[in-house]
C-alpha positions as semicolon CSV with decimal commas, in nm:
position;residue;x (nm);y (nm);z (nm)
1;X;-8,949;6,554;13,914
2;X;-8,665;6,532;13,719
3;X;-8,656;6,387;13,353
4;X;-8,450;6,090;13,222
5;X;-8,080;6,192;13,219
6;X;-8,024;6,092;12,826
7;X;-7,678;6,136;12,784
8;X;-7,344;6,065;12,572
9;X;-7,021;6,119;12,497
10;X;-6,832;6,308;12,197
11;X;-6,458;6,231;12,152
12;X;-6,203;6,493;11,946
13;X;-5,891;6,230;11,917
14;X;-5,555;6,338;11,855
15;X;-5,344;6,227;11,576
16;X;-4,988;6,204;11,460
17;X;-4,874;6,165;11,101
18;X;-4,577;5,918;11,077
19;X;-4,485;5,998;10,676
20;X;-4,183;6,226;10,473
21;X;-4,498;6,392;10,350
22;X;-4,715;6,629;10,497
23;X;-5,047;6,605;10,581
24;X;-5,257;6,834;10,775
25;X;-5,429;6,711;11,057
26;X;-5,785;6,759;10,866
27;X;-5,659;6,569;10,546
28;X;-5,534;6,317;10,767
29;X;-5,862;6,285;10,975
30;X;-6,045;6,281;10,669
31;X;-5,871;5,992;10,570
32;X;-5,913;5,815;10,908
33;X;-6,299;5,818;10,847
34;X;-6,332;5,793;10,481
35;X;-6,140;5,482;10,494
36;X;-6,330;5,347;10,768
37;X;-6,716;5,406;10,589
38;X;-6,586;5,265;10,276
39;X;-6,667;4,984;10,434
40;X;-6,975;4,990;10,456
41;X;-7,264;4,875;10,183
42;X;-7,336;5,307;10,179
43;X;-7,231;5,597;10,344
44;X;-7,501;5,836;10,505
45;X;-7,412;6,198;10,534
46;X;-7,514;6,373;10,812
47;X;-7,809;6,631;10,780
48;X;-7,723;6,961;10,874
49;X;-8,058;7,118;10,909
50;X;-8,124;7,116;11,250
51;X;-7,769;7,288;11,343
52;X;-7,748;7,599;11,572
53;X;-7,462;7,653;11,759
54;X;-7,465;8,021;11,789
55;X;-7,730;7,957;12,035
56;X;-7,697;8,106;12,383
57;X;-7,861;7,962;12,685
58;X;-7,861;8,286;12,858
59;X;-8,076;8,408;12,575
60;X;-7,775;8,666;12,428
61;X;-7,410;8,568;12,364
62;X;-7,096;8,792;12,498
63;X;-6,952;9,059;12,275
64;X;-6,745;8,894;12,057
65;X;-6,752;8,539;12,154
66;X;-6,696;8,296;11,862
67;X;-6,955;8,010;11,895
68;X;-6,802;7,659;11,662
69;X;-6,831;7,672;11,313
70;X;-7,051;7,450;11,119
71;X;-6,783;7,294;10,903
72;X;-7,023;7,120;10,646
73;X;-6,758;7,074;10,358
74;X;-6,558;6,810;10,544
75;X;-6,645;6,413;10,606
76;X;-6,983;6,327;10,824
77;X;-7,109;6,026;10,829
78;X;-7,396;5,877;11,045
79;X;-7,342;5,456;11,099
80;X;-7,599;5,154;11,225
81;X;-7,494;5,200;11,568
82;X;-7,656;5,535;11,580
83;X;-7,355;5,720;11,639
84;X;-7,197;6,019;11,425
85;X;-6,832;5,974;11,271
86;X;-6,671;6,296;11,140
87;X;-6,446;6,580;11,104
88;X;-6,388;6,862;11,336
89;X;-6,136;7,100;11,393
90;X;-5,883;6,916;11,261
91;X;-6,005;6,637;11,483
92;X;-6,223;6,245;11,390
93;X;-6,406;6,264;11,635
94;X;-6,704;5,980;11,773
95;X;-7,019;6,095;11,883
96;X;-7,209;5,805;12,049
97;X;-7,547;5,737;12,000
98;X;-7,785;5,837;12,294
99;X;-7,816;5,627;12,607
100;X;-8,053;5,591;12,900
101;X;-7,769;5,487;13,139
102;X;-7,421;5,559;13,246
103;X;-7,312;5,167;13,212
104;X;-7,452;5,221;12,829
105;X;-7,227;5,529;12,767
106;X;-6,942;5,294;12,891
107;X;-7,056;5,074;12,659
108;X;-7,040;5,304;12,341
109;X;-6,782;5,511;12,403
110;X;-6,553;5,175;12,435
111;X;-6,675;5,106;12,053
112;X;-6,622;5,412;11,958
113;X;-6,237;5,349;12,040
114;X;-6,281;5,037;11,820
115;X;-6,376;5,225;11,528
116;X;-6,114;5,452;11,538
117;X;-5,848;5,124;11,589
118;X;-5,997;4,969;11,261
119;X;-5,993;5,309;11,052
120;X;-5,578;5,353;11,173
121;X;-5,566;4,974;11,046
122;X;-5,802;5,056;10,667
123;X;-5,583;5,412;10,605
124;X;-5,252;5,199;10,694
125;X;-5,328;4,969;10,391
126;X;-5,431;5,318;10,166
127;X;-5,079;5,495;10,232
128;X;-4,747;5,401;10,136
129;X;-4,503;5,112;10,296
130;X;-4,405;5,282;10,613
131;X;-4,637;5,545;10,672
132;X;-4,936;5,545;10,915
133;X;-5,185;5,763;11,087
134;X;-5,142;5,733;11,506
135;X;-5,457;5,820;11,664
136;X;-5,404;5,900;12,059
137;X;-5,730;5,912;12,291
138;X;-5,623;6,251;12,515
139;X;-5,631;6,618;12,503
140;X;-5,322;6,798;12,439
141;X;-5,062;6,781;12,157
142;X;-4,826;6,888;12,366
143;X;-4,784;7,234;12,247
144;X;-5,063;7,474;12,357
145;X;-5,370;7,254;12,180
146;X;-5,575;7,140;12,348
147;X;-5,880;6,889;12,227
148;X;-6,196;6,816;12,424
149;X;-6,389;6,553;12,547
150;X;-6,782;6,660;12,564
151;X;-7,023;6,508;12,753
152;X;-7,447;6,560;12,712
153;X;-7,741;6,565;12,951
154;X;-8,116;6,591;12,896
155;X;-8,263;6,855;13,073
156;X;-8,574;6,994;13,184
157;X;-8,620;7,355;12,939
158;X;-8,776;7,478;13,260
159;X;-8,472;7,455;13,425
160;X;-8,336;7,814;13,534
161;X;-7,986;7,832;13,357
162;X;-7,866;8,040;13,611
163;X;-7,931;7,760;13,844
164;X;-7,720;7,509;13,644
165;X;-7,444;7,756;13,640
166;X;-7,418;7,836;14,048
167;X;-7,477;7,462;14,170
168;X;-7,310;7,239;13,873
169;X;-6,966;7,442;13,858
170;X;-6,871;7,329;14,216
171;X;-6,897;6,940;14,094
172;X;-6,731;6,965;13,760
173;X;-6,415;7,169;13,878
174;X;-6,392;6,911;14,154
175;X;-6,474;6,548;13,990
176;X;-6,196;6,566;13,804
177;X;-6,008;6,412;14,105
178;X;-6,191;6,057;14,035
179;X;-6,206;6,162;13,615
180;X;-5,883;6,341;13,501
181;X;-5,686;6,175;13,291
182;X;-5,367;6,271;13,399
183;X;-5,118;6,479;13,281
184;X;-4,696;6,538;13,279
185;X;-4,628;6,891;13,329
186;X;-4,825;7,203;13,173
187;X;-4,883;7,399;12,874
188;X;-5,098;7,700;12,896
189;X;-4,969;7,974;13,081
190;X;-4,718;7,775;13,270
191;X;-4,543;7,950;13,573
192;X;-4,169;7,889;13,542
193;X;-4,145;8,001;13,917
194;X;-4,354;7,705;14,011
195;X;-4,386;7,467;13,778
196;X;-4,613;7,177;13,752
197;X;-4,447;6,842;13,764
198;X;-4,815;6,662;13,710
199;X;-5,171;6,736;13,756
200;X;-5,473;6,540;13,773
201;X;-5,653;6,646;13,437
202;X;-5,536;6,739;13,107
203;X;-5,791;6,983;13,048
204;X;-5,790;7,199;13,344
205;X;-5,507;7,433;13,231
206;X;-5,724;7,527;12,921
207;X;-6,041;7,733;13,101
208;X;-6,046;8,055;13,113
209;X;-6,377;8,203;13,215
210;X;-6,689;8,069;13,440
211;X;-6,928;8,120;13,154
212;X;-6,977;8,141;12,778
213;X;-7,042;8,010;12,445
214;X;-6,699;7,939;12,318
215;X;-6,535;7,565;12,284
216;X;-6,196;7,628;12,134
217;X;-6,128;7,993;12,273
218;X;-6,158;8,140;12,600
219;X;-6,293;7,779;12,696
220;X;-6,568;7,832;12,967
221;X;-6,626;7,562;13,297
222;X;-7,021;7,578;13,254
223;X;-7,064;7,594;12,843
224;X;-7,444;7,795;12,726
225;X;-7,457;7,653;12,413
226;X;-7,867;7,566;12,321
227;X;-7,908;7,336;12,079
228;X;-8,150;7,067;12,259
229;X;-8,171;6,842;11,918
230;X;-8,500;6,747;12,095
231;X;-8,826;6,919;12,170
232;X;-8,703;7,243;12,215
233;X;-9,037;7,390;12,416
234;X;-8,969;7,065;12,660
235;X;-8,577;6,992;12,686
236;X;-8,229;7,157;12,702
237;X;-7,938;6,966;12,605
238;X;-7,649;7,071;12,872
239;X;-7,337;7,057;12,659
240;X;-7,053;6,977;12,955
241;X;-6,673;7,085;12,791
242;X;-6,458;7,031;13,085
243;X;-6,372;6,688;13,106
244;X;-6,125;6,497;13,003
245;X;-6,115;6,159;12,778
246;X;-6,068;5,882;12,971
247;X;-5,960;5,506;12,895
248;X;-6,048;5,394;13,259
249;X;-6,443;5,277;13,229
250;X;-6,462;5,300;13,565
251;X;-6,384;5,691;13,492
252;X;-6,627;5,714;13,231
253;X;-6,902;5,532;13,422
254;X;-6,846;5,833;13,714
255;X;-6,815;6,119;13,491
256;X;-7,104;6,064;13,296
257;X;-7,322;5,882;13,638
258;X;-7,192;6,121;13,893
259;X;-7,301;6,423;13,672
260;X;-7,643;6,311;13,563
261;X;-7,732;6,272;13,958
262;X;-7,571;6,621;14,023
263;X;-7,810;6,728;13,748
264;X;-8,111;6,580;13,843
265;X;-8,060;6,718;14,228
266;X;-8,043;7,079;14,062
267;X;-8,353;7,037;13,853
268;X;-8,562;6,887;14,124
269;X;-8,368;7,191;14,391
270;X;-8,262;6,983;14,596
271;X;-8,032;7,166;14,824
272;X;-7,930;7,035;15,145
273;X;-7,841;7,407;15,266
274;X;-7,496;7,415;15,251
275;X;-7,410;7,646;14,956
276;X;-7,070;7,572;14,792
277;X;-7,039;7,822;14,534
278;X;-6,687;7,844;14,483
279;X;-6,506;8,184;14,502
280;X;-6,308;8,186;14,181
281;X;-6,397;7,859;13,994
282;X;-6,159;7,930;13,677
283;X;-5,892;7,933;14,010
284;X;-6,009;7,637;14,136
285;X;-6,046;7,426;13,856
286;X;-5,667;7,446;13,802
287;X;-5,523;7,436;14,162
288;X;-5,710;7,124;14,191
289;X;-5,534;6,956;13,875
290;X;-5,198;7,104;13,999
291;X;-5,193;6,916;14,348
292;X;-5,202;6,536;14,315
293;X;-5,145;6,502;14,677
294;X;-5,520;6,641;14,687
295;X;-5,439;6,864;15,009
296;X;-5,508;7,181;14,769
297;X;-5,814;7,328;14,926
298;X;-6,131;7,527;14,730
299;X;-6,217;7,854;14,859
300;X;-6,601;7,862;14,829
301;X;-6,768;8,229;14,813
302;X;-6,885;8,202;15,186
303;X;-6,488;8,187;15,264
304;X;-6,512;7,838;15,387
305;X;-6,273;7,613;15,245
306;X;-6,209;7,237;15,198
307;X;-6,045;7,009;14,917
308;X;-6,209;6,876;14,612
309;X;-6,261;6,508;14,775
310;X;-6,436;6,699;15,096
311;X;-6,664;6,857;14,793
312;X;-6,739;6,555;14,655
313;X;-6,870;6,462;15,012
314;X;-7,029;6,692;15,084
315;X;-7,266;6,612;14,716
316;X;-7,237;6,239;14,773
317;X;-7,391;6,282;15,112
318;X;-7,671;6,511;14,920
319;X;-7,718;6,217;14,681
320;X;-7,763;5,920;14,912
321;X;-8,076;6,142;15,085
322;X;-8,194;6,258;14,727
323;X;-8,238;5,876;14,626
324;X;-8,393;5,770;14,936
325;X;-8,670;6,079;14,933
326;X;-8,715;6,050;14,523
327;X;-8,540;5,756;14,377
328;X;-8,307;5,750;14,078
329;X;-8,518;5,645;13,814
330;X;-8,345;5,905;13,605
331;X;-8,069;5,749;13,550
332;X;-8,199;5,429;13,406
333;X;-8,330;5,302;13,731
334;X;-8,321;5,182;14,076
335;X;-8,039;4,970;13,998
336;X;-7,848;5,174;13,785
337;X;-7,869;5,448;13,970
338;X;-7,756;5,315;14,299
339;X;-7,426;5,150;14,121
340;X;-7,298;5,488;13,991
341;X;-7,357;5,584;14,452
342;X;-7,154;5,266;14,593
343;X;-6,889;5,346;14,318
344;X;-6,861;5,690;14,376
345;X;-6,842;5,624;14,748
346;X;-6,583;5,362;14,726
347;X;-6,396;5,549;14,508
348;X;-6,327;5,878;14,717
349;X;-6,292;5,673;15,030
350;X;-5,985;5,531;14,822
351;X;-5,905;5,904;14,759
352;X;-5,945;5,979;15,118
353;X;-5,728;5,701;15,265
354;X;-5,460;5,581;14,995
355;X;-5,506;5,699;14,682
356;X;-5,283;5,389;14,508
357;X;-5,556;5,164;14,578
358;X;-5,743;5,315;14,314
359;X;-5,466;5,259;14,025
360;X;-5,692;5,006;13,846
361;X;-5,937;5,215;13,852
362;X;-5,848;5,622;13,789
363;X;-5,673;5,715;13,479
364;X;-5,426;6,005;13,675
365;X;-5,368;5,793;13,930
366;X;-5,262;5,473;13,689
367;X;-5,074;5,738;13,471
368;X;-4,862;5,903;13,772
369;X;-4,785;5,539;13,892
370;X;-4,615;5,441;13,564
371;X;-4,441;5,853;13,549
372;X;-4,325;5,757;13,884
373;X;-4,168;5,429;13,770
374;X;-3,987;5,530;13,499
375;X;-3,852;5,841;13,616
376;X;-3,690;5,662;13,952
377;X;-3,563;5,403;13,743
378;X;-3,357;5,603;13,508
379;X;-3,300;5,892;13,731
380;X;-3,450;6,146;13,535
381;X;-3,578;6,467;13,570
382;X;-3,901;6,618;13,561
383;X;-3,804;6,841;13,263
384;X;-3,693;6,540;13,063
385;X;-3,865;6,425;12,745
386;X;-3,929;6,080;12,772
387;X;-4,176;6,158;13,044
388;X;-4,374;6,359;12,780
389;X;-4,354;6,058;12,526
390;X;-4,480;5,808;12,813
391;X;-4,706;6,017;12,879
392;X;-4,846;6,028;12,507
393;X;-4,799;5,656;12,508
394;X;-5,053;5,566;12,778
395;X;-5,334;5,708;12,539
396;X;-5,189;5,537;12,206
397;X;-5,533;5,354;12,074
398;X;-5,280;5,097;11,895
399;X;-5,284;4,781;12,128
400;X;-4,942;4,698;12,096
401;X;-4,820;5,042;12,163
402;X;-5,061;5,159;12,467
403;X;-4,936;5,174;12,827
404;X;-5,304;5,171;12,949
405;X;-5,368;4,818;12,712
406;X;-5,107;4,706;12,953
407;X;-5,266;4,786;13,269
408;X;-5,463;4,574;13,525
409;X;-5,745;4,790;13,450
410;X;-6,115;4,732;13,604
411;X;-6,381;4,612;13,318
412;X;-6,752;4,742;13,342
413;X;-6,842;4,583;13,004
414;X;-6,746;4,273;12,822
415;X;-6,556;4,263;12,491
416;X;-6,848;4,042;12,281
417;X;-7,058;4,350;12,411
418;X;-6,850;4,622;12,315
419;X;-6,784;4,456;11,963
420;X;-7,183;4,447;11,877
421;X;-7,204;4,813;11,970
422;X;-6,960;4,884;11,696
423;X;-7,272;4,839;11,467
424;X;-7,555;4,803;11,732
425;X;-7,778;5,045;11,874
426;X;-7,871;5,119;12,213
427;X;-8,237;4,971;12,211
428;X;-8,350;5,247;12,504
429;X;-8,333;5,544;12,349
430;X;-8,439;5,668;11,976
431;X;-8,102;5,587;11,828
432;X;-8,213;5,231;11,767
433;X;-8,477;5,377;11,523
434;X;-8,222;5,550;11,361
435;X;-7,994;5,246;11,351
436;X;-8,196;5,010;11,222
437;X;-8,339;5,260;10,960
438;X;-7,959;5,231;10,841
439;X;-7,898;4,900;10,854
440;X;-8,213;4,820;10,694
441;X;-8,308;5,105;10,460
442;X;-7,965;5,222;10,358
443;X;-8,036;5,259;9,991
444;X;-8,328;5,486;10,041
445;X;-8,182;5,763;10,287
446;X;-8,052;6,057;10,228
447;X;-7,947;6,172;10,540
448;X;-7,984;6,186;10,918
449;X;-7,895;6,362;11,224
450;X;-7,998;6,325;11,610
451;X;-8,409;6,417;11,553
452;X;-8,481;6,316;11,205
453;X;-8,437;6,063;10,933
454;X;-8,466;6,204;10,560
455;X;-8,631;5,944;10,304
456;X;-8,595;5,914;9,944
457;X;-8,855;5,614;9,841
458;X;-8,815;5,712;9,469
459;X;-9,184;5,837;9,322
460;X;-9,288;6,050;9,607
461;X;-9,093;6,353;9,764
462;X;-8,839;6,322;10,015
463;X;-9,002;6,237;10,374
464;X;-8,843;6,395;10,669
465;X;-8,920;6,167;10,980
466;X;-8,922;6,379;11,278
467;X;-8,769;6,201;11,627
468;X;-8,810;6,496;11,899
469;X;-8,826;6,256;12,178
470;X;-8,547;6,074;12,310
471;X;-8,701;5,834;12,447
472;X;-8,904;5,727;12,173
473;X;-8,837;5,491;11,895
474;X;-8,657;5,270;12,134
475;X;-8,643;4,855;12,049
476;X;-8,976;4,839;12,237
477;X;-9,194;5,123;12,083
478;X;-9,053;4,971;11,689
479;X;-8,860;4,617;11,683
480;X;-9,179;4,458;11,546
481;X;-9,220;4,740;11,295
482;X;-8,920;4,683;11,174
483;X;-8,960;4,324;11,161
484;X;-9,295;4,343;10,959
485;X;-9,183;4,634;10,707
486;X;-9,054;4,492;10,409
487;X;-8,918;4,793;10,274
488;X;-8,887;5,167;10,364
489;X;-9,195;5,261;10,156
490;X;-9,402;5,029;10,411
491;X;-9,214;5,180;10,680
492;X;-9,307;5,530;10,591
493;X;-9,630;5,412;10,549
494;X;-9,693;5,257;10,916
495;X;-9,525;5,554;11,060
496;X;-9,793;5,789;10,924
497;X;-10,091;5,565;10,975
């Protein structure tokens, strides 16, 4: 049976340095975050320990493949909510904490855009009259960079990899018709014989092979890296690359549901016989983005072929008899489970029969309407600028400046909810231990990462305390502990008794 999808979201934001002097992208960043933690009563580090991302799922890595670098010099800091705020490639980027449902990674991910709005607003008052920091929430700077978006899913370490590989690829080169972001013309490798006016995703231009470890170069659909932070003899923590960051929580809520069904259905093998293997997926996942008429159709490896909203069928239909014959506790239950399967319906019938309707609700789709405005009312041509800078605009995380702030967007959570994430933990999952262990017990930690929590009580030697299981050290296995514990010493103290 499969286990509890345990999931989240990391987020590389863009930024943009309005000042006569220069500043790298990393200095800047650095001063994003650095002037957001100073507000706080003490900044944890993160713990490196645990890191391994030269890792290969396949058990060896291809010749030459670069796997990210540990970049343990610049800014990483852990905060109550449980999530990780840091540097990375030039990038801040927000790590939510873990969750137990897809509404939950909503949740997170939408306070993870607040925390980067109030560290623009603390660097603003460090720099000089006039100068500011711009933080956008997308993928490409516009000139052959691209930045991702990476999603996370618990898995079964029993799991065949290879398995993952054939039956997941199909899903994510397709889903991006209900998930991409959007995106005005295209950067990498362009075709000036037949150029792209806009696509569905921002990403999809940027993969270039089927398989591999790599997340900057030679960007991979299905990415091996094996780094579980978990058990590693029980899970595997699928590392997904290939979306893109959305503002729409309705695209979240898919991207993140959608997936952790698709998983679960490929760990239990559940096949409903039909195999759609794709023929060339690294094809596929960009002819897709190019057509957002969605007539383009996917050429699967039995020579069969239908678009990416037939696809998505085809696994919807898959789904509805998987949760009738084993349920979707998986995905944080019954209920849960079976809103991420009405939404997902709804939403490609909208594809299916007028793909407007769904404006309020898809990121591309919202995006392309607004393109489409403004270039009919001022004539212009594709090639023009000011379709690029609108197009930069709709992700600007500054509420007076965003096109998307400005949309009749659809709401999953509420703002009083999203504002007590900003230093809340989930309570299902183990990131509410490490929360509260920071809100608490700042004084006497030293660091922390996604399994442990290193203690400094003062007279005895620092304690390391292990969290391997995801689901453990939720509000319900230690709310009262904390409660009772009047200090980390008695904490420690429980824990080992």
């Amino acid at each position: 049976m499969a286990i509890a999808k345990v999931c989240g979201i990391e987020t590389e934001y863009g930024v943009l340095v309005v000042s006569p002097d220069e500043m790298s992208p990393t200095t800047a960043s650095s001063l994003l975050i650095n002037a957001y933690v100073a507000r706080l009563e003490r900044k944890i580090g993160w713990d490196f320990e645990d890191e391994s991302p030269q890792l290969d799922a396949r058990g060896f890595a291809r010749e030459g493949s670069m796997p990210p670098e540990v970049e343990t010099h610049l800014v990483n800091a852990v905060l109550t909510n449980g999530a990780r705020y840091y540097v990375d490639h030039a990038h801040p980027e927000y790590s939510t904490p873990e969750c137990s449902t897809p509404l939950e990674v909503v949740l997170h991910d939408r306070a993870g855009e607040v925390v980067l709005r109030r560290s623009m607003e603390a660097a603003k008052r460090l720099l000089p009259p006039g100068d500011e920091i711009i933080v956008h929430k997308n993928n490409s700077d516009g000139k052959g960079n691209s930045y991702g978006c990476h999603e996370n899913y618990l898995l079964d370490r029993q799991l065949p990899f290879a398995r993952v590989v054939q039956r997941l690829t199909p899903h994510l080169v397709t889903r991006q018709v209900y998930c991409g972001a959007g995106k005005v013309g295209q950067e990498n490798g362009a075709d000036p014989g037949s150029p792209v006016r806009f696509q569905i995703s921002q990403r999809a231009d940027f993969f270039e092979e089927e398989v591999g470890l790599e997340t900057t170069l030679k960007r991979p659909i299905i990415n091996t890296r094996d780094e579980p932070h978990a058990d590693p003899q029980k899970y595997r923590r699928l590392h997904v690359i290939v979306g893109d960051a959305n503002l729409s929580e309705v695209a979240t809520f898919l991207k993140v549901g959608v997936t952790a069904i698709v998983l679960a259905m490929i760990e239990d093998d559940f096949d409903a016989g039909r195999d759609l293997t794709l023929a060339s997926p690294v094809a596929a996942i960009r002819g897709v983005s190019h057509d957002p008429g969605l007539d383009a159709l996917v050429e699967l490896a039995s020579g069969a072929r239908l678009t990416a909203v037939d696809l998505q069928w085809e696994l919807h239909g898959l789904a509805r008899k998987y949760a009738e014959e084993r349920g979707l506790e998986f995905v944080g239950g019954e209920e849960a489970g079976s809103m991420v399967l009405d939404r997902w319906e709804r939403v490609l019938q909208g594809l299916e029969t007028e793909p407007e309707s769904l404006a309020g609700e898809v990121d591309w789709i919202a995006k392309k309407r607004l393109v489409d405005g403004y270039r009919e009312r001022h004539r212009l041509e594709w090639s023009d600028q000011r379709l690029n800078a609108l197009d930069l605009q709709y992700h600007d995380l500054r509420p007076e400046k965003s096109l998307f702030a400005r949309l009749d967007m659809e709401r999953l959570v509420a703002e009083p909810a999203v504002e007590r994430a900003v230093t809340e933990p989930p309570e299902t999952t183990r990131a509410y231990f490490r929360g509260r262990c920071l809100a608490m017990f700042s004084a006497a930690i030293v660091a922390a990462n996604w399994d442990s929590v290193v203690f400094d009580v003062g007279h005895d030697p620092l304690r390391r305390v292990p969290m391997m299981e995801p689901l453990r050290g939720t509000a319900k296995h230690v709310a009262t502990l904390f409660e009772e514990c009047e200090g980390p010493a008695e904490l420690l103290r429980r824990l080992g008794s």
